[in-house]
SETORRO-12780 format. One line per 8 residues: for each residue x, y, z of C-alpha. Coordinates in Angstrom, 2 decimals, always signed. Layout:
REM SETORRO-12780
X/Y/Z ~ ...
END
This chain:
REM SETORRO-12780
+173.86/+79.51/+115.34 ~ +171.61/+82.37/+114.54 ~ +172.63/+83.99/+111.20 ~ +172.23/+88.09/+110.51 ~ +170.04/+87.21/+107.89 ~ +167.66/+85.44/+109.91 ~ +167.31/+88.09/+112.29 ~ +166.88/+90.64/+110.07
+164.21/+88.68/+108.83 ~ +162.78/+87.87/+112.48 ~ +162.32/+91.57/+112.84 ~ +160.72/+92.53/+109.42 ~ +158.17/+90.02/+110.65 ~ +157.50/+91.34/+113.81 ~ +157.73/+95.05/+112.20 ~ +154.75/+93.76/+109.60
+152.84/+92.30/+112.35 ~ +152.60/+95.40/+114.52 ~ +151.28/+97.07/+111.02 ~ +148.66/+94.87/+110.62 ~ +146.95/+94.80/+114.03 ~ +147.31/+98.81/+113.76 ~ +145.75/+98.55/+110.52 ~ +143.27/+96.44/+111.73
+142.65/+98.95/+114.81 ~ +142.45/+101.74/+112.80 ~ +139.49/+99.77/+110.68 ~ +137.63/+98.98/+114.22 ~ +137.47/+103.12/+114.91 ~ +136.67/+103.89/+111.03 ~ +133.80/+101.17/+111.27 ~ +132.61/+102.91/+114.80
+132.42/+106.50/+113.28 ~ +131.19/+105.56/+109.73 ~ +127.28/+105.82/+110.68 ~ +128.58/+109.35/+111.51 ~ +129.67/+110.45/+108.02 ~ +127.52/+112.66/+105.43 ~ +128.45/+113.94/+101.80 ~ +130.28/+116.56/+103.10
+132.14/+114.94/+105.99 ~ +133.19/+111.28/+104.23 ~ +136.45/+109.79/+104.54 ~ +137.39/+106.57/+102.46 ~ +139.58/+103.91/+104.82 ~ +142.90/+105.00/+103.17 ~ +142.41/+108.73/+103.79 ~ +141.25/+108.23/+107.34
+144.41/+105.80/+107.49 ~ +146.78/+108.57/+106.37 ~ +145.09/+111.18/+108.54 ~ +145.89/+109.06/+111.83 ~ +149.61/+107.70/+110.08 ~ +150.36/+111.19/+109.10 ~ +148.89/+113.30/+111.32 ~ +148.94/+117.22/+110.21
+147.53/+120.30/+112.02 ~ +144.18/+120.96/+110.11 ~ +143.21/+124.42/+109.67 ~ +139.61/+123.18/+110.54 ~ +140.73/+122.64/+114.10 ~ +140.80/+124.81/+116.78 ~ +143.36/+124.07/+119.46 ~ +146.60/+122.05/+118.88
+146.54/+118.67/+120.18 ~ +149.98/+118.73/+121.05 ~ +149.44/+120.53/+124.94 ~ +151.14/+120.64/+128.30 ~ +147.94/+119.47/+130.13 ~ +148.24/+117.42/+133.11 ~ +146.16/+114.00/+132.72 ~ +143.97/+116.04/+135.54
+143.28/+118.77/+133.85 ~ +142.18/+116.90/+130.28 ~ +140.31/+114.78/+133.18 ~ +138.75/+118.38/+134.07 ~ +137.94/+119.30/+130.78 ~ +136.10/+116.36/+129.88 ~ +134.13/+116.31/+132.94 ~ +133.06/+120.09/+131.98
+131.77/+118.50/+128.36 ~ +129.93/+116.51/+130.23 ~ +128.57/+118.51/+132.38 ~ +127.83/+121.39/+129.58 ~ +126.01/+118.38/+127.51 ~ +123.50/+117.72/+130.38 ~ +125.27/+114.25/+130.56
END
């Protein structure tokens, strides 16, 4: 006989798990874009954490990334950065 306690417990567990290999995803992208950073543009792991947690419209951003687009027309988009980047 399973007990209530022992499933709550089961899914805390689980619910800690999936925050640690997020947490450790979030550490593979910060360590990718690192190299990248200056004085002026430097994030410390638990800001750049929050950022992607909490994500909040910055006022440094043009565009909401929050759109309608069809996956084709992102697709689209992307292919025109490309193309505009000689790539």
């Amino acid at each position: 006989m399973i007990l209530q306690g022992d499933v709550q417990e089961g899914r805390l567990l689980v619910l800690k798990a999936f925050q640690k290999r997020e947490e450790e995803r979030l550490w593979d992208i910060y360590k990718s874009i690192y190299p990248n950073f200056n004085q002026e543009t430097f994030l410390s792991f638990e800001e750049f954490k929050k950022r992607q947690t909490n994500p909040k419209k910055d006022s440094n951003v043009k565009g909401d990334i929050n759109t309608n687009k069809t996956d084709e027309e992102i697709i689209s988009n992307a292919e025109d950065i490309l193309r505009l980047m000689g790539k």
